[in-house]
C-alpha positions as CSV (number, residue, x, y, z in Angstrom):
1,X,8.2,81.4,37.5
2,X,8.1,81.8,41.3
3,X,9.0,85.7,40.5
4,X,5.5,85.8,38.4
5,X,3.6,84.4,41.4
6,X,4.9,86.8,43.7
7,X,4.1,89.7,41.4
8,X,0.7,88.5,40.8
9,X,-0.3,87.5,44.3
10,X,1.4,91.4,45.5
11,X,-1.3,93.1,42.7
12,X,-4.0,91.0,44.1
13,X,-3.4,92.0,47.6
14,X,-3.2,95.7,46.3
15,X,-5.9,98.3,47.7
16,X,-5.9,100.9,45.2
17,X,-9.1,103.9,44.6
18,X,-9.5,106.0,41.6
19,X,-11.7,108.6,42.0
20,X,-12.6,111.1,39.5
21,X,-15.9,112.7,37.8
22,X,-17.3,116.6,37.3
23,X,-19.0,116.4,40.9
24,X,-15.8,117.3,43.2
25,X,-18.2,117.7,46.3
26,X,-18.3,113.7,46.0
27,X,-15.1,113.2,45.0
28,X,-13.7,114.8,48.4
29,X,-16.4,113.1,50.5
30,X,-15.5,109.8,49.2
31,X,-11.5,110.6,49.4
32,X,-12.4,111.6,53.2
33,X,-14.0,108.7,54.1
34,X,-11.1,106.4,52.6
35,X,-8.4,107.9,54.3
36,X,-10.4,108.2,57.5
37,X,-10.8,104.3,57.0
38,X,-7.6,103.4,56.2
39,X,-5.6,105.2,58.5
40,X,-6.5,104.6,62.2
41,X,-3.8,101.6,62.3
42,X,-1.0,103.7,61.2
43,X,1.0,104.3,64.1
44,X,3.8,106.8,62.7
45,X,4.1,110.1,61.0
46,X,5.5,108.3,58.0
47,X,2.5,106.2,57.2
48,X,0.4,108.6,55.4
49,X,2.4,110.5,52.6
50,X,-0.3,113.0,50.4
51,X,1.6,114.6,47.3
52,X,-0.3,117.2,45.5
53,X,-1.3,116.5,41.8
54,X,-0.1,119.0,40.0
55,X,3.0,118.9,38.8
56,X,3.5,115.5,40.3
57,X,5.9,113.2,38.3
58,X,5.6,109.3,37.1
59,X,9.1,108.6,38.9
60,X,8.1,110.6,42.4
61,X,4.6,108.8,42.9
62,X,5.7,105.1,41.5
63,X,8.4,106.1,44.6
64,X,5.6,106.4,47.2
65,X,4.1,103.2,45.6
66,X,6.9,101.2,45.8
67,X,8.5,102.3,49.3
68,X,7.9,100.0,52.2
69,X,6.5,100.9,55.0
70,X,9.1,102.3,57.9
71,X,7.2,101.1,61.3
72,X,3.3,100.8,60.3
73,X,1.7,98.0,58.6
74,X,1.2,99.6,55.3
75,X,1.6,103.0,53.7
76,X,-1.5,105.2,52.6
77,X,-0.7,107.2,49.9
78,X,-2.6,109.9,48.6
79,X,-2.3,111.8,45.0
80,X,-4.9,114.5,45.4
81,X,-6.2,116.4,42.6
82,X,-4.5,115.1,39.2
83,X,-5.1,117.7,36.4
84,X,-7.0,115.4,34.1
85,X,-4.4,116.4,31.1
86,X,-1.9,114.6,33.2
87,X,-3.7,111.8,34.4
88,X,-2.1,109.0,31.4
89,X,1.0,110.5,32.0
90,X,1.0,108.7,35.4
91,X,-0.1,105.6,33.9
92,X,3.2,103.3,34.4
93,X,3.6,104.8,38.3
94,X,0.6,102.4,39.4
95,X,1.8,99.3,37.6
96,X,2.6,97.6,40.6
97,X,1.2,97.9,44.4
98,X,2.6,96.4,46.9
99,X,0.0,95.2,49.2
100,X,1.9,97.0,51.6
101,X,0.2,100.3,50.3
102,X,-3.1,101.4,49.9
103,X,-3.0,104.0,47.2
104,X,-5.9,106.7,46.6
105,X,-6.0,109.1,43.8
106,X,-8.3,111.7,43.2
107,X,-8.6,113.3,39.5
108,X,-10.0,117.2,39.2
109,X,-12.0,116.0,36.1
110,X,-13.6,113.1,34.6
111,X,-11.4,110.5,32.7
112,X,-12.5,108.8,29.4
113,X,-13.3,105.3,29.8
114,X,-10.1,104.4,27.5
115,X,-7.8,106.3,30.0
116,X,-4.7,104.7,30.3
117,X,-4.4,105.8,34.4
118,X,-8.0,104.4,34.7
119,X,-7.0,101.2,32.4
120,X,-4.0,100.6,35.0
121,X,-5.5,101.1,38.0
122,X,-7.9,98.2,37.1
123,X,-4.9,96.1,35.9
124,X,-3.5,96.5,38.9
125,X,-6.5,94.7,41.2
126,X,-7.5,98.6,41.7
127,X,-11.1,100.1,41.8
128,X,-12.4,102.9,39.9
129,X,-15.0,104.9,40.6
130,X,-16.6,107.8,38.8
131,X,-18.6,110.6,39.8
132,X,-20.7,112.1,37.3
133,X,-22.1,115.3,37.5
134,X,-25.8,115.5,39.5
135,X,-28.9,117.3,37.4
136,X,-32.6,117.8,37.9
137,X,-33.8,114.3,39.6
138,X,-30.4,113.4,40.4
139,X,-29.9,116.2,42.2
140,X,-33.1,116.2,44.5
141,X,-32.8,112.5,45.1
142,X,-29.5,113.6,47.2
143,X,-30.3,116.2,48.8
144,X,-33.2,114.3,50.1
145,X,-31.1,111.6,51.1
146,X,-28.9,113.8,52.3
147,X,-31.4,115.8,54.7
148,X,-32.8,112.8,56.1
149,X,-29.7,110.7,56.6
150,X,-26.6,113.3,57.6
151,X,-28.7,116.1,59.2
152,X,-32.0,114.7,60.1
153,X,-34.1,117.0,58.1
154,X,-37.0,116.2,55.8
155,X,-37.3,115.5,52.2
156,X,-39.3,119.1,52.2
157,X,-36.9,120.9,53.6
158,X,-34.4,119.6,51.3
159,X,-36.6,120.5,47.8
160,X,-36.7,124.0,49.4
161,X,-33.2,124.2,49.7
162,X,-32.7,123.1,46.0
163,X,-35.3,125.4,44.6
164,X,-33.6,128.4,46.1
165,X,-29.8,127.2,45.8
166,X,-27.7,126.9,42.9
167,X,-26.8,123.1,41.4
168,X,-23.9,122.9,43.6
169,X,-23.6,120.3,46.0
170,X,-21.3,121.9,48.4
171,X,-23.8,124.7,48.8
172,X,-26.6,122.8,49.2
173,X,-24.8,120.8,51.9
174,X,-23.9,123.9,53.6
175,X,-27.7,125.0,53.4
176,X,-28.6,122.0,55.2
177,X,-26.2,122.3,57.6
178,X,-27.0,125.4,58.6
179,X,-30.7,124.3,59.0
180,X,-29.9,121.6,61.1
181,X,-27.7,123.7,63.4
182,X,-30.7,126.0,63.9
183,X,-33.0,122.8,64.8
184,X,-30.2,121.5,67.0
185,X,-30.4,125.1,68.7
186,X,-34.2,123.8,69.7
187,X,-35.6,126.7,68.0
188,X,-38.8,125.6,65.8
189,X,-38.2,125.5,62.5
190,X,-41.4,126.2,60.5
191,X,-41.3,126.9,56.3
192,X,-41.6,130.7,57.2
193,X,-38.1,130.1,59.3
194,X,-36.4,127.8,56.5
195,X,-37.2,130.2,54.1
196,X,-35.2,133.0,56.5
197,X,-32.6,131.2,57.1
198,X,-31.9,130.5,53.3
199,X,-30.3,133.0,51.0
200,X,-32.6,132.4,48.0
201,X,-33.7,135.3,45.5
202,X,-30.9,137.8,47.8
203,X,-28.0,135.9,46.6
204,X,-27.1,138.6,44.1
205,X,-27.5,140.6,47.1
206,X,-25.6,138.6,49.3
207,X,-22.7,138.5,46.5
208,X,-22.5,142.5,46.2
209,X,-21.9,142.3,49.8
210,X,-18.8,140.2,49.5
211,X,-17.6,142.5,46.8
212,X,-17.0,145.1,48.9
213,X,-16.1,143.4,52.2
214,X,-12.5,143.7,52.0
215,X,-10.0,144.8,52.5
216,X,-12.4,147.2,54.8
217,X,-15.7,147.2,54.1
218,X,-16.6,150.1,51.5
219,X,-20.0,152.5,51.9
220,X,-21.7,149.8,49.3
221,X,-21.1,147.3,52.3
222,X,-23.5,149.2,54.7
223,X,-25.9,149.9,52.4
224,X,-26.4,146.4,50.9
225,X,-26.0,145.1,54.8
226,X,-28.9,147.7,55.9
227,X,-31.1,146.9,52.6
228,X,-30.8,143.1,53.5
229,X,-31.9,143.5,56.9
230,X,-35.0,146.2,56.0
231,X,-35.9,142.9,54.0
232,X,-36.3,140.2,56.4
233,X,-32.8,139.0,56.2
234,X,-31.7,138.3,59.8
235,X,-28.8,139.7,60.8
236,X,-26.7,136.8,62.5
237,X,-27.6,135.2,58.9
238,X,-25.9,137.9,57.0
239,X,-22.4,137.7,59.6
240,X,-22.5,133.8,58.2
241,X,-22.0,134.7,54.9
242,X,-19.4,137.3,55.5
243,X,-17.8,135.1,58.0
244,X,-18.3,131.6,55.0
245,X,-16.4,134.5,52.3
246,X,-13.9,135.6,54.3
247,X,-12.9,132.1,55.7
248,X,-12.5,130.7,52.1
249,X,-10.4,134.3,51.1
250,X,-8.0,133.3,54.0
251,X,-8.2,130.1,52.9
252,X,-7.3,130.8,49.0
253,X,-4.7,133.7,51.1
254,X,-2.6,130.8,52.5
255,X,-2.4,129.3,49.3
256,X,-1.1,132.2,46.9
257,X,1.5,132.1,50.4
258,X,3.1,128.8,49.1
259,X,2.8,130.2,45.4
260,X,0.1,128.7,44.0
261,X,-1.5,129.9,40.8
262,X,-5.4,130.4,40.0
263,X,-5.8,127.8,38.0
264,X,-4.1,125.5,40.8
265,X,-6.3,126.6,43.4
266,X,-9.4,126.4,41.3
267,X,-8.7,122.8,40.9
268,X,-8.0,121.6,44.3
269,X,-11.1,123.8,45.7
270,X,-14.7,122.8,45.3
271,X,-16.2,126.2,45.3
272,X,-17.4,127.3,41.9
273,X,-14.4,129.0,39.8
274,X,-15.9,131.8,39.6
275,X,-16.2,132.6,43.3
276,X,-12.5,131.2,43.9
277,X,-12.0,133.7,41.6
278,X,-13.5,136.5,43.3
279,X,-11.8,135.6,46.6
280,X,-7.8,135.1,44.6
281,X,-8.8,138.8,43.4
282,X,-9.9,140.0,47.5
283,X,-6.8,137.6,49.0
284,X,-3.8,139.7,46.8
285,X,-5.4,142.9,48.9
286,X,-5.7,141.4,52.4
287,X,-3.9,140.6,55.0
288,X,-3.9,137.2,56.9
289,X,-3.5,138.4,60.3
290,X,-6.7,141.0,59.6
291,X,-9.2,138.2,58.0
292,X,-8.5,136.2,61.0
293,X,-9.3,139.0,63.2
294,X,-12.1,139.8,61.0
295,X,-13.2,136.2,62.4
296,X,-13.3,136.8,66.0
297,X,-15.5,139.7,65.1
298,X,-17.8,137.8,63.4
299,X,-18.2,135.4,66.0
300,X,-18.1,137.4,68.7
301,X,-21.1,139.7,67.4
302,X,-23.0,136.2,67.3
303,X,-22.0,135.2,70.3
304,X,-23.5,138.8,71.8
305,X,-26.8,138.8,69.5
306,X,-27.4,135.0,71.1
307,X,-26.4,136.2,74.3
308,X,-29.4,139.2,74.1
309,X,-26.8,141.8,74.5
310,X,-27.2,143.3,71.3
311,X,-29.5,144.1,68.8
312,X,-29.0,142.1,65.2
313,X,-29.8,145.2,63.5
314,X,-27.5,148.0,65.2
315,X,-24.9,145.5,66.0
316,X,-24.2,144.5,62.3
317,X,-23.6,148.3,61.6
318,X,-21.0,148.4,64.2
319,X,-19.5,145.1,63.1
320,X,-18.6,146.5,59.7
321,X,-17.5,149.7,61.7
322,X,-15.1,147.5,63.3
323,X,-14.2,145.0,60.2
């Protein structure tokens, strides 16, 4: 009897999150925020363990469960991106938590509401949350709130940001973000200027200009760079891009490094498949050391347009000279 108590006061203490649902963008923000609350009283190295989800076994995550904590007060352990085909399997490795750990998963996918993980999470005194997928209304409802509360924009800014962007909260984020960066700058920002500053009807554009960045960029390069800017497009605006592609190809790079498959990077990333795709195909032919370098480029030919040292124009040609 005294041993049921124990067990059942132990899952009551327990502070377990189940996230999952077809918007990742959320997903990640809310996985963010939960370890960034749960983890400024750790006081070691050993008190945050993360495990990737795929391929992760029953027997190695009910291990991180159970093990008490070394020298903080509890262990925070994180199962990041579970493959939703393998989410039941995991089902008896969250029957009991200590309340000596804090346990977060995060699922690449949406679970059923019959699924067995989800069904022992909640046994387990645990919470589950879902995040479904954001369309039409939805979708414009956040990005308002999320140009008025995170960057300090307006809800106009932000229904001109979704008409031109694809459904994809990551982008729209970055959209705003960008915005916001130029107001912070103390520059006026006026319709003509958001419009500018956002991709819009050039995305395909924008995309054939990727395509033929790397390894060096290829005559198609210039042309679509000098077509862009003979059409309004800024030229520090059009380094961003190539700087935002070539960042997540050296990011995808590092990843094939420690062997991971397509598939496996698709699902931990929150970038569209298709564009992870794109950049798996550009990371096989490049080399880490050059994207980085290709970085410094960037940055520096932004620092020296800011800096009225060089024209936007000419200075983009001689950026992909030097790419």
């Amino acid at each position: 009897m005294p041993r049921a108590t124990s067990r059942a006061a132990a899952t009551a203490a327990a502070t377990a999150l189940l996230l999952h649902g077809e918007e990742r963008f959320l997903v990640d923000e809310r996985a963010r925020a939960t370890l960034a609350d749960w983890s400024p009283d750790l006081v070691s190295d050993f008190g945050l363990e993360t495990m990737e989800g795929s391929g992760l076994t029953p027997a190695r995550l009910q291990d991180a469960v159970l093990q008490a904590p070394f020298l903080d007060p509890y262990r925070v352990v994180f199962a990041r991106a579970i493959p939703p085909a393998r989410a039941e399997g995991l089902a008896s490795a969250v029957a009991q938590i200590p309340p000596t750990t804090r346990l977060l998963i995060t699922v690449a996918g949406r679970l059923g509401a019959t699924n067995k993980l989800a069904k022992a999470f909640t046994a387990a005194g645990g919470k589950v949350e879902e995040m479904p997928r954001l369309v039409r209304r939805a979708l414009s409802d956040w990005a308002s709130r999320r140009a008025v509360e995170r960057h300090g924009l307006t809800p106009s800014i932000a229904a001109q940001v979704v008409r031109v962007s694809p459904p994809d909260l990551g982008i729209i984020d970055s959209e705003l973000t960008k915005i916001a960066a130029y107001k912070a700058s103390g520059a006026k920002l006026t319709p003509e200027v958001v419009t500018e500053l956002l991709a819009g009807g050039r995305e395909d554009e924008i995309f054939r200009l990727t395509d033929h960045l790397l390894p060096h960029p290829s005559a198609q390069a210039f042309d679509v760079a000098r077509n862009l800017t003979r059409s309004g497009v800024g030229g520090t605006l059009i380094a961003y891009r190539m700087a935002r592609h070539i960042a997540l190809v050296l990011e995808v790079k590092a990843r094939q490094e420690r062997g991971e498959s397509l598939s496996q990077v698709q699902s931990d990333m929150t970038e569209h498949n298709f564009v992870i795709q794109k950049a798996f195909d550009a990371a096989q032919q490049a080399r880490s050391d050059n994207l980085e370098e290709a970085l410094r480029r960037i940055r520096d030919y932004e620092w020296e347009v800011k800096s009225g040292q060089v024209d936007a124009e000419l200075g983009l040609e001689v950026l992909l000279a030097r790419l």
